[in-house]
N, C-alpha and C positions, 0 to 999 in steps of 0.2 A: 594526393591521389592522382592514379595516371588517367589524361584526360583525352578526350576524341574532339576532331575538328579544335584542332589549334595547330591553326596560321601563325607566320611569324610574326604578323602585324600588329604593334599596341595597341591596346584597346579591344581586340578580339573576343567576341564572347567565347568561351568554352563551357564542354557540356561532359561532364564526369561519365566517365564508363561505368560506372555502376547505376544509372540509370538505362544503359542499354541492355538488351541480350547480348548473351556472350559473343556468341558469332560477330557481331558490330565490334566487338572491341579488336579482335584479329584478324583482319581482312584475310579472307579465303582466299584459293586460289584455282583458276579454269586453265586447263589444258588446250594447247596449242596445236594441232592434226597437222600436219604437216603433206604435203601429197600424195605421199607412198603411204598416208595411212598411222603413221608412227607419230609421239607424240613428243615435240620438238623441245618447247619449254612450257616451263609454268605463268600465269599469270596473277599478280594480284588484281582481287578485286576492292574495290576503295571507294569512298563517299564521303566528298568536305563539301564544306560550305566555310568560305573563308572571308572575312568581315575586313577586306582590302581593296585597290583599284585593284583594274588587269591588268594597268601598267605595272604592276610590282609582282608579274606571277614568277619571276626568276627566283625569288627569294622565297618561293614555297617550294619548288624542287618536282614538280608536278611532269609527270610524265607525256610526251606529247599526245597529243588527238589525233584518233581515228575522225571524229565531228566536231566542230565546232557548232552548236545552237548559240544563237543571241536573239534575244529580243528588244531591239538598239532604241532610247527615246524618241519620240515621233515629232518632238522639237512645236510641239502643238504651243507652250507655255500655256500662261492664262484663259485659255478657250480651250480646257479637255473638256467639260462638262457643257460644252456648250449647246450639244444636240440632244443631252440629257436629261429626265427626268429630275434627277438627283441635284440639278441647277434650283428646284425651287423644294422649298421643307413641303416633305411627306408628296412631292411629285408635283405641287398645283400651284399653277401661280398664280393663284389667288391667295394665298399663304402667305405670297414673298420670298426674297431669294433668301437659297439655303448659304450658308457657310461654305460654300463649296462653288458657290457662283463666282468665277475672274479668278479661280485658283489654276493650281498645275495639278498636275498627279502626284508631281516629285522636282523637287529643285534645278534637278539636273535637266529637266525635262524644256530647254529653252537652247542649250547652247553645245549641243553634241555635237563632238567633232568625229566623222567619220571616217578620212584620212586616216588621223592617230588610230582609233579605235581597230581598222583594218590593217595597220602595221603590227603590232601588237600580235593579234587574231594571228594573222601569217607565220610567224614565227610560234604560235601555239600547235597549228598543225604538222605531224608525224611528216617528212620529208617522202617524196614521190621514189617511187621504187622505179626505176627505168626498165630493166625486164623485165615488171610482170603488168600484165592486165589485171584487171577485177579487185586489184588490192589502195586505189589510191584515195586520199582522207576527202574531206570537203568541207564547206562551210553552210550552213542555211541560217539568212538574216529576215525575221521578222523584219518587216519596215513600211511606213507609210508610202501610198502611191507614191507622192512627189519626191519620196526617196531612194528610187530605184535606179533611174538613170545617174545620177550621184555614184551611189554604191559602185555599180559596173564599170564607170570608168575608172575610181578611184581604183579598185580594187588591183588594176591592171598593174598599177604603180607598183605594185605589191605580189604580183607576180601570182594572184589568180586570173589567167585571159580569158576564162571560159565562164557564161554564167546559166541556167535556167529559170526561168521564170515561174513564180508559182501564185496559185491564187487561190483561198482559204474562202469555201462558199456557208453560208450560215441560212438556217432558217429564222432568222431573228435577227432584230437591228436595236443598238444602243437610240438611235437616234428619233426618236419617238416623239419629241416635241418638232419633228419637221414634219413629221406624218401626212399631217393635212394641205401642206406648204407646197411640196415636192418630191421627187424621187428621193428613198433613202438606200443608205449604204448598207449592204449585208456582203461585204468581204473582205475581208484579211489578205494583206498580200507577204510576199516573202521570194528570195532568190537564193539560189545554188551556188554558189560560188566554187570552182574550183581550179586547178592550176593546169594541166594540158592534157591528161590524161581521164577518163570520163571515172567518175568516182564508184570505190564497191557499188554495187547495184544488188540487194538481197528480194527480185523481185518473185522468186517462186516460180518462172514461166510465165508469169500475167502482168499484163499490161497497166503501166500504173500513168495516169493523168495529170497533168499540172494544175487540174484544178480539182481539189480535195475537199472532201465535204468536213468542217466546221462540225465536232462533237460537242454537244451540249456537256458540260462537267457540271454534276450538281453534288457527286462524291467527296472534292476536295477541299479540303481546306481554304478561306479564302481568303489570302493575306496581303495580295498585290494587286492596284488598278488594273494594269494590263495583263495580269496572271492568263497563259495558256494553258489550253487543258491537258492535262496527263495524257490522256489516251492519244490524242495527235503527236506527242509529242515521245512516246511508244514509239507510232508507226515510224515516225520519221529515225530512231534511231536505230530500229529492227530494219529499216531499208539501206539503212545506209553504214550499221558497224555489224559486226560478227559479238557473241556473248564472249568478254571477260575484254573488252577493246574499250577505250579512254574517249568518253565524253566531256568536253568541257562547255563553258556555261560564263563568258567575263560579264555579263549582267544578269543573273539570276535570282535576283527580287524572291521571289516566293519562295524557290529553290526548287521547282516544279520539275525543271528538267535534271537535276541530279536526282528525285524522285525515280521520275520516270527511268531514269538510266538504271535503278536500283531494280527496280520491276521488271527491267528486259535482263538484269545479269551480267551491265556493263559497269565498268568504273566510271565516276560520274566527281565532278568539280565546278563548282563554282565559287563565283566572284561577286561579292557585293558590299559597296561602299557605306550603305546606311544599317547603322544600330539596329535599328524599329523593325525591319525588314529581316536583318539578318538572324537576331535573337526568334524570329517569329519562325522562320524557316528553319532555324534548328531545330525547334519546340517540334514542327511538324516532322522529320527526319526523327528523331525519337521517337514519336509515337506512333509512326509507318514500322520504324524496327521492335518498337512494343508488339505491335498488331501481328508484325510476322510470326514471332515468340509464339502468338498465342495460336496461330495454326501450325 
């Protein structure tokens, strides 16, 4: 049977097209306007989830990025659940600690190299155009505070010089056993990275802020620790590609942002090393392309 989302990598889950709608099995294609209006080439549109490192995306053949999304480990280890409820069974600890007490989120989550990670990345996005404005890719890195001055120098090495800062505001804090202690945390941080030229910009005429407000997602599916929500993660590809333009994703866990890249009408890839994760995130990408079917 001819199969969808098969990576070159062994071990890859795949996921039989005849569980999809038909359209999923042939990637459609969007038109390219050109400035006089005419319409230049075609584009495929496309949607994997490919159960690999990023190091190995040469060997999947993946066309460059308009964006690069990641949302990079926060290298927390042993102490994700630390300000958490979920540190003790059923929230109380009077209980006793839960199974989840001294854990990570994810194995990798202790020793991420950000360096590598941003060599890789660099070489994923679509090369800068020298005469034109308003057309060049970018990168936006989820990352914890103390990750951010890291990020910006490293990234230099790699030949993005420019960065923006961003901050993800929340009306709600994981951190709930500090409550009474201290101040707690309600924000997400993240940075722009891009190389000299200031990146597409799809702002509409309106003024867009570095500090974005944090949508609650109670819609999706919820398969990864640090899973972001769809809807932020929309905005951020409708500000930053044009529909039928190449998103990619070398750590996408849930598969959230290939989702979301599905929903604005881009090509959309990603990258994910664990099984548990990746078979789960196909599961949701079928039944996102079931659900379309049905309207």
């Amino acid at each position: 049977m001819k199969q969808i989302f098969t990576p070159a990598s062994a071990g890859c889950e795949t996921l039989p097209v005849a569980m999809l709608p038909a359209e999923a099995s042939t990637p459609h294609r969007v038109g390219d306007v050109d400035a006089a209006g005419g319409e230049r080439r075609q584009r495929k549109i496309e949607h994997r989830l490919i159960n690999d490192h990023f190091q190995n995306y040469k060997r999947h053949a993946l066309p460059k990025a308009q964006l690069v999304i990641a949302d990079i480990p926060y290298n927390i280890g042993k102490n994700a659940y630390g300000s958490n409820p979920a540190w003790y069974e059923g929230g109380d600890s009077a209980n006793g600690e839960s199974k989840l007490a001294n854990s990570e989120f994810f194995d990798t989550d202790k020793d991420f190299r950000i360096s590598e990670f941003l060599h890789f990345c660099s070489k994923m996005l679509k090369p800068e155009n020298k005469k034109e404005t308003g057309t060049a890719p970018c990168m936006i890195v989820f990352c914890a505070f103390a990750q951010q001055m890291e990020l910006i120098e490293k990234a230099k090495e790699h030949g993005l010089m420019n960065y923006i800062n961003l901050v993800f505001t929340k009306n709600f804090s994981a951190q709930v056993l500090k409550a009474n202690m201290r101040v707690v945390g309600n924000f997400e941080y993240g940075i722009i990275l891009y190389r000299d030229k200031l990146p597409k910009f799809n702002n509409a005429g309106k003024m867009v802020f570095n500090a974005m407000e944090w949508p609650r997602d109670n819609e999706s599916e919820k398969i990864h620790p640090t899973q972001k929500p769809v809807k932020l993660l929309q905005r951020l590809i409708t500000l930053f590609t044009d529909p039928g333009e190449v998103v990619i994703d070398p750590c996408c866990g849930s598969g959230s942002t290939v989702i979301a890249a599905s929903r604005c009408g881009r090509s959309g890839y990603g990258f994910e090393i664990k099984k548990d994760f990746h078979k789960a995130a196909c599961g949701w990408m079928v039944r996102e392309k079931q659900q379309l079917q049905l309207l």
